[in-house]
C-alpha positions in Angstrom: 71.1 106.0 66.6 69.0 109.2 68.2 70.4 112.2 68.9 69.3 115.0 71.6 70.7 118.5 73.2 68.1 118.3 75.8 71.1 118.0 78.5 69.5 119.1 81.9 72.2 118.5 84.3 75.9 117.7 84.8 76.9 116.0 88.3 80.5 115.0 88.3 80.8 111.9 85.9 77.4 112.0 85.4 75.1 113.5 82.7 71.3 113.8 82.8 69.4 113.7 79.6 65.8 114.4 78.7 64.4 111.4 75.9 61.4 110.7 74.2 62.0 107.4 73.8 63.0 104.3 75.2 67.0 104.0 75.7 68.5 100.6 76.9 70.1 100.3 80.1 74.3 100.0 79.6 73.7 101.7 76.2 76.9 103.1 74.7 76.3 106.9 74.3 79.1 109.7 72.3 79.0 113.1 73.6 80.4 116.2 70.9 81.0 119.5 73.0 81.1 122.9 71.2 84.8 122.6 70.1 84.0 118.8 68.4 85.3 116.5 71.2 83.7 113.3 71.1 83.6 111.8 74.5 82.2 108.1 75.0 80.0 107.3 78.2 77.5 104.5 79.4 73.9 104.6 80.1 73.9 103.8 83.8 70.2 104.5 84.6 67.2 105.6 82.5 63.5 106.3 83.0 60.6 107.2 80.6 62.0 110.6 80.3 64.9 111.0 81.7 68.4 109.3 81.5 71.7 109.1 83.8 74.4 108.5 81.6 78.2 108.1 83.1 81.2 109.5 81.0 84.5 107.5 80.8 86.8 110.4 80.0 84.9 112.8 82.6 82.5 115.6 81.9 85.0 118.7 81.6 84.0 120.4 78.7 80.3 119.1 78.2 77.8 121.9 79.1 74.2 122.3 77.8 74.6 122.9 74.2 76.3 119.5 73.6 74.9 116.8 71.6 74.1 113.6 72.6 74.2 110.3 70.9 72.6 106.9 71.6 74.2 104.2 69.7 72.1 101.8 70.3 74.8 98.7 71.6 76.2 98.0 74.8 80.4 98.8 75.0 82.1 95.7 73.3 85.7 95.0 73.6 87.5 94.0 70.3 89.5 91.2 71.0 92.6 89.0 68.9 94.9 86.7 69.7 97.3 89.5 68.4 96.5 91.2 71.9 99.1 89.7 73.4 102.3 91.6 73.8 100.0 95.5 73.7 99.4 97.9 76.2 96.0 99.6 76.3 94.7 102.2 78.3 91.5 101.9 80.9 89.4 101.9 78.1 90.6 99.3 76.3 92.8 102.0 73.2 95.9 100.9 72.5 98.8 103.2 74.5 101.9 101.1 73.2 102.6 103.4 69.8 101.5 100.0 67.9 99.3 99.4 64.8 95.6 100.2 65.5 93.8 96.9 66.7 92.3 94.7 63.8 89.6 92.2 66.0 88.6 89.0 65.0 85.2 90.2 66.7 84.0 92.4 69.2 82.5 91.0 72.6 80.4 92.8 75.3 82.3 93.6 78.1 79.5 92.4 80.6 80.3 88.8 79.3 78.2 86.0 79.9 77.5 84.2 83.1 79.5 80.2 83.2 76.1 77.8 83.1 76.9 76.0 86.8 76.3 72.9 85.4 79.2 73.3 82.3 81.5 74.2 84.7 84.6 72.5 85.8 85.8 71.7 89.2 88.9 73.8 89.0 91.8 71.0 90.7 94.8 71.6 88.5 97.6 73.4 89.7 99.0 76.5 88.9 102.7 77.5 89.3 103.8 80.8 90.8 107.2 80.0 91.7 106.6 81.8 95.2 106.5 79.4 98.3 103.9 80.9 100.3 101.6 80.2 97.7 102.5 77.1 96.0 103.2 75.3 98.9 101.3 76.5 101.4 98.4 78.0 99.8 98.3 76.4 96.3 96.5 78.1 93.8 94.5 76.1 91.2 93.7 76.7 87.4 90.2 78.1 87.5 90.5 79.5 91.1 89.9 83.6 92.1 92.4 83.5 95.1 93.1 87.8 96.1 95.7 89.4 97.9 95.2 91.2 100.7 97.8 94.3 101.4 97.9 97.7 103.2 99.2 100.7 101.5 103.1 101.3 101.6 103.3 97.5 101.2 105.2 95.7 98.4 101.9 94.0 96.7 102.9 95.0 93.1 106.4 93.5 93.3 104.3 90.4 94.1 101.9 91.1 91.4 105.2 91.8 88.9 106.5 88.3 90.0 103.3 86.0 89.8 103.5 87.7 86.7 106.3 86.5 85.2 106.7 83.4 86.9 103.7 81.6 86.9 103.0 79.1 84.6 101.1 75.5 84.5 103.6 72.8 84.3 103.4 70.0 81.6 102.5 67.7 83.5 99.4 69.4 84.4 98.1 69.3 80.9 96.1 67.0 78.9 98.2 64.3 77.5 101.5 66.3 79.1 102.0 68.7 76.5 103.1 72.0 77.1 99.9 74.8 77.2 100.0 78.2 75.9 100.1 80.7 79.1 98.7 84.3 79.1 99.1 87.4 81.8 96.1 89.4 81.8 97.2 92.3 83.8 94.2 95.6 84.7 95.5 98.0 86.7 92.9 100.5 88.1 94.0 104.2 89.5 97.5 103.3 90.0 100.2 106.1 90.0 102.6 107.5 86.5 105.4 105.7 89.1 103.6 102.9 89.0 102.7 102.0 85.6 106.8 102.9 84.8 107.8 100.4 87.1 105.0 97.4 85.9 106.2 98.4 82.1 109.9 98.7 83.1 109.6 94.8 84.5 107.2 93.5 81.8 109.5 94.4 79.2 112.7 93.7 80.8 111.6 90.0 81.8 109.9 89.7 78.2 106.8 89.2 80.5 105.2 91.0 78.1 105.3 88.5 75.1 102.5 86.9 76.5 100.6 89.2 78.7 97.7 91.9 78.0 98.1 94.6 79.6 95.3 97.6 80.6 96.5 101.4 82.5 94.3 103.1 84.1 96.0 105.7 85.9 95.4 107.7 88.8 94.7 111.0 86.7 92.8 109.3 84.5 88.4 109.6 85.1 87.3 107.3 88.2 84.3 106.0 86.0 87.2 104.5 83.8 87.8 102.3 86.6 84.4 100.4 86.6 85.0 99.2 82.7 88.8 98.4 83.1 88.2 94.9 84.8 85.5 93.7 82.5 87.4 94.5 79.2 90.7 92.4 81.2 87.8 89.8 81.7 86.5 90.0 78.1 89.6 89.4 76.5 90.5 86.4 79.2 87.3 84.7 78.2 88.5 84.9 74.3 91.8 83.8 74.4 90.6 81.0 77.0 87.7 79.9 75.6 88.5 80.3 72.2 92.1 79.8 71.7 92.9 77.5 74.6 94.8 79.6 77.1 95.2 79.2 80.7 95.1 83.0 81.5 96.0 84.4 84.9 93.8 87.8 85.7 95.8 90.0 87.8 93.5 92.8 89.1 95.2 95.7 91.2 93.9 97.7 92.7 90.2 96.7 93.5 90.1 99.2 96.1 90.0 101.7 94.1 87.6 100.4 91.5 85.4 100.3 94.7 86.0 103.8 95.1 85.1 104.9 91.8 81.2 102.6 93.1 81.2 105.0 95.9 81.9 108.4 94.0 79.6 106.7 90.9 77.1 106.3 93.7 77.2 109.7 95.8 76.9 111.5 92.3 73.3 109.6 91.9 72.6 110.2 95.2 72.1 106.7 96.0 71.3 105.6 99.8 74.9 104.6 101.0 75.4 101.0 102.8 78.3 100.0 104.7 81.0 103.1 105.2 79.3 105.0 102.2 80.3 102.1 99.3 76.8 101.3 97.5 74.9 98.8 98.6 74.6 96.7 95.8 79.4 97.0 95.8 78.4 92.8 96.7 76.8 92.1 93.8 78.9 94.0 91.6 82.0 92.2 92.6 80.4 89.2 92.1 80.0 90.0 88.8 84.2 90.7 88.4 85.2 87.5 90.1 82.7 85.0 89.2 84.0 85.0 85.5 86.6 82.8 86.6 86.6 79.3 86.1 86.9 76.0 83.5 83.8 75.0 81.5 83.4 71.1 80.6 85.3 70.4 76.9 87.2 73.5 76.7 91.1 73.5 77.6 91.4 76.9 78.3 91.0 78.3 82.0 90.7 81.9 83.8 92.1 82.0 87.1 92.3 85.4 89.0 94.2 86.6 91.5 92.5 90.7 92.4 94.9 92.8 94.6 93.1 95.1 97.1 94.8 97.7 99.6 92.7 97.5 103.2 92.0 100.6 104.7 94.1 101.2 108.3 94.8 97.2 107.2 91.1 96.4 108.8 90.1 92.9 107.1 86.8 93.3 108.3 86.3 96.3 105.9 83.8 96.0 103.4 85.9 96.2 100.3 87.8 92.6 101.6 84.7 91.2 103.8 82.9 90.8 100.6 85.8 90.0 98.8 86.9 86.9 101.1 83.0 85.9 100.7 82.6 85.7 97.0 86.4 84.5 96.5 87.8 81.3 97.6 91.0 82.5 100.0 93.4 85.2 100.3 97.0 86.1 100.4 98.0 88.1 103.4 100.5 90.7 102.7 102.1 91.4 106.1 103.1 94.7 107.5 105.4 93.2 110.4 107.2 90.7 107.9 107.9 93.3 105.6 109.6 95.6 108.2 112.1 92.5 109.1 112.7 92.9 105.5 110.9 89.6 104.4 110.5 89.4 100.7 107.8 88.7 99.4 106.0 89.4 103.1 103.4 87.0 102.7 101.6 86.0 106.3 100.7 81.9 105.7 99.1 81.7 108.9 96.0 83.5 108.1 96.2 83.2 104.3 94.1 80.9 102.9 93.3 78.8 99.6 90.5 76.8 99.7 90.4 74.6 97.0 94.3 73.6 97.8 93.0 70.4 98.6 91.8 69.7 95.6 95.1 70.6 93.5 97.4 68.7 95.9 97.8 65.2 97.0 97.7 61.6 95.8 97.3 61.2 91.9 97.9 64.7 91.4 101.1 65.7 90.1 101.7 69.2 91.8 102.0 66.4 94.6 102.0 67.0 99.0 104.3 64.6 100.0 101.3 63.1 102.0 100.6 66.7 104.6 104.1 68.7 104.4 102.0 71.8 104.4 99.8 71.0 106.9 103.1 70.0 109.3 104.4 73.4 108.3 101.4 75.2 109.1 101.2 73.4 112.5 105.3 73.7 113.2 105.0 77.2 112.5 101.6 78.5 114.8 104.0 76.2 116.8 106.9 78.2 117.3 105.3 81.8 117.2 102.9 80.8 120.0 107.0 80.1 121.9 107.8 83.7 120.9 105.3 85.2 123.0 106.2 82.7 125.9 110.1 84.3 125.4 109.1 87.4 125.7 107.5 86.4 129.7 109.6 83.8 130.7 112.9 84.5 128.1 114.3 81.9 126.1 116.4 80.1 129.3 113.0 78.8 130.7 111.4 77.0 127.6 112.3 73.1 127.5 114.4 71.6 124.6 111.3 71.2 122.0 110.0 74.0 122.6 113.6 76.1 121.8 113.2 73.5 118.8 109.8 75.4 117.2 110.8 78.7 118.1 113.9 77.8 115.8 112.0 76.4 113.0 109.8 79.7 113.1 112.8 81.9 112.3 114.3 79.6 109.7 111.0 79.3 108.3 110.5 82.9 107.6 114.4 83.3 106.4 114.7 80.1 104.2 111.2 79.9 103.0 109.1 82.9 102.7 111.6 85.3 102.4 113.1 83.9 98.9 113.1 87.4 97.0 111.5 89.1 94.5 113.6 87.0 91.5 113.7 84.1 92.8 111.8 81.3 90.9 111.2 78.0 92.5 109.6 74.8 91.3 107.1 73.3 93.7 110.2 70.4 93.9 112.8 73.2 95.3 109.5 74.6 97.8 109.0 70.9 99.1 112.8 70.2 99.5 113.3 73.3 101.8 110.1 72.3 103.6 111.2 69.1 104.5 114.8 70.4 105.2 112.8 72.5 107.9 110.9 69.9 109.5 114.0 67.6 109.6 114.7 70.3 112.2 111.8 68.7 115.0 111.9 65.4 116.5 110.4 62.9 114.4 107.4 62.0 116.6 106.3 65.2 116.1 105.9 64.8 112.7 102.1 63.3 113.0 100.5 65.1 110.0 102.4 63.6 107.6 102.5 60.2 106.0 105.1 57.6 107.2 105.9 56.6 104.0 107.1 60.0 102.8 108.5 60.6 106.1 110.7 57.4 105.9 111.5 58.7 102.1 112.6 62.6 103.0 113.4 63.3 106.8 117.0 63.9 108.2 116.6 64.9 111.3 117.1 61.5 113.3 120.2 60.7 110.5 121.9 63.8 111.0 121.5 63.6 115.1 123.3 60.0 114.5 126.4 61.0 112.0 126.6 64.3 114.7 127.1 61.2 117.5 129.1 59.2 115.9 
């Protein structure tokens, strides 16, 4: 360890150090100001002489005389299978009034990248128990699928409820036994009302039992932020890769950890890129998101689903433009839906998974019923494309089929989207409605799905009979 007073400048979260000697980049680094607080910060660029170091609890209190200590290791995260069930704070401390953490090892948060050719194709399916997702935009064990929201929008009820609900079904699992199941939950800048309400559900479901769960709050230092996702990563990767969970990585709000780049950033006075966020903001979230995956021989999986808040709800803002190019989809939370009081308000039309294919189908149990989503998808663009007709030519002028789609619009945001915020449905209850939609249209029109499964599940022509008779 070396230790200086040689502090020469102090620019927000960051503190400037002179050195004689060589200090590795990511370096952990303690700071004791004059009254003896030790405060713990990261070496975020160095030089022969001179190093940048950024402070996780924020630089209040550090002026020239304070000390400085290189520890010579890079932040590690001490991880256990006894995790599960705790509440830690943005740095990883434990917040919950429970015994001090006793690791089986410590692991550098950074992690290591998967080896392309030991990974997995990620094709088995994952469980949510929301309808917008699992049957229209199925998310798949090893998959990083993100939400997209606005602010004011109810993305954290949905987080809360993927949450508690989601789980892989037996089926899904080698030899069709059940698999353990973790919640990895990192919250970034989120507000003291906030974190009440995520504790308040957690511990009333019993959600918490098998989840890990890390606070950083809105008060808390901005740097905190940019260390909050990799320790949620970290301890994923253990429990996965070591103890054979499927964990689910719920990431909210990425938004702000892109803030904390940008004020990270403006402090180095960095060259800004797009809208002031650093220019390297792509790379960086490729190194959050990319951790997700299956590697070849191991049972365990990380999946993630990252929550980010669009500014003015512009997709094409840089926060989820190079979100939607490193990850494979979104979830559209939708302003409109939510002010008809749809719940959860999830958009399907432009949401997207797209490795759905893969998870769905023949030979794989989550099963498709040989293109029900895909006739949902079309039945619905159907209909709303009728609703703006209506409002030029009102409802009088459109011809029997097309009164038929703008029917099965509305009944297909009441009966299957809107479902609630504690309602659980298996993917058999999500296909049943779907097909009790569809039974709504004439049965020619039903040409993206196979004829087998149409003989097997539609009621529309046997209803218009026993109506007749």
């Amino acid at each position: 360890m070396k230790e200086y007073q040689t502090i020469t400048e102090i620019s927000g979260p960051l503190v400037f150090v002179e050195a004689d000697e060589p200090i590795g980049y990511d370096e952990i680094v303690e700071i004791e100001t004059g009254d003896g607080t030790i405060r713990r910060g990261q070496v975020l660029d160095t030089t022969s002489d001179h190093v940048a170091i950024q402070v996780f609890e924020g630089t209040t209190g550090i002026d020239r005389d304070s000390s400085v200590t290189f520890l010579g290791e890079t932040m590690k995260m001490p991880v256990t299978e006894d995790l599960l069930g705790r509440v830690l704070d943005g740095s990883g401390n434990p917040i919950d009034g429970g015994p001090d953490i006793v690791p089986d090892e410590r692991r550098d948060i950074v992690g290591e990248a998967i080896n392309p050719y030991s990974r997995e194709y990620p094709e088995e399916f994952i469980q949510t128990g929301v309808s917008a997702i699992d049957g229209m935009n199925t998310l798949v064990r090893g998959q990083k699928l993100p939400i997209f929201s606005a602010s004011g929008l109810p993305h954290n009820d949905l987080a809360l409820q993927i949450a508690r609900q989601a789980t892989v079904p037996e089926e899904e699992t080698a030899g069709g036994e059940a698999s353990e199941f973790a919640v990895i939950f990192g919250a970034m800048g989120i507000t003291a009302e906030e974190a009440n309400e995520f504790m308040d559900d957690f511990e009333r479901t019993g959600a918490l039992e098998r989840s890990v769960v890390f606070m950083n709050l809105a008060d808390d230092p901005a740097v905190e932020r940019t260390i909050t996702p990799r320790l949620a990563l970290t301890t994923a990767e253990y429990l996965a890769f070591e103890h054979g969970y499927h964990t689910l990585v719920i990431l909210t709000d990425m938004t702000n950890y892109c803030e904390a780049l940008r004020e990270i950033g403006a402090a180095r006075e960095e060259v800004p890129g797009r809208r002031g966020y650093p220019g390297y903001m792509y790379t960086d979230l490729a190194s959050i998101y990319e951790r997700a995956g299956r590697i070849k021989g191991q049972e365990g999986s990380i999946t993630q689903m990252p929550i980010l808040t669009m500014p003015s709800e512009d997709i094409t803002h840089p926060i989820p433009d190079l979100t939607g190019y490193i990850t494979e989809g979104q979830i559209l939370i939708d302003s409109g839906l939510n002010s008809q009081g749809v719940v959860p308000p999830v958009n399907v039309s432009p949401s997207l998974s797209r490795l759905m294919d893969d998870g769905i189908g023949e030979g794989l149990t989550r099963g498709d019923h040989g293109g029900v989503s895909d006739q949902l998808f079309y039945a619905y663009a159907e209909g709303k494309d009728k609703r703006d007709l209506v409002n030029i030519v009102g409802r009088e002028a459109l011809s029997e089929r097309d009164n038929r789609f703008l029917d099965f619009a509305d009944r297909f945001e009441e009966e299957f989207v809107d479902q609630g915020s504690n309602t659980n449905r298996s993917i058999e209850e999500t296909l049943s409605i779907g097909w009790d939609l569809l039974s709504m249209l004439p049965r020619e029109e039903l040409n993206r799905v196979d004829e087998e499964y149409i003989d097997e599940y539609y009621q529309g022509e046997a209803a218009e009979e026993v109506a007749a008779d």
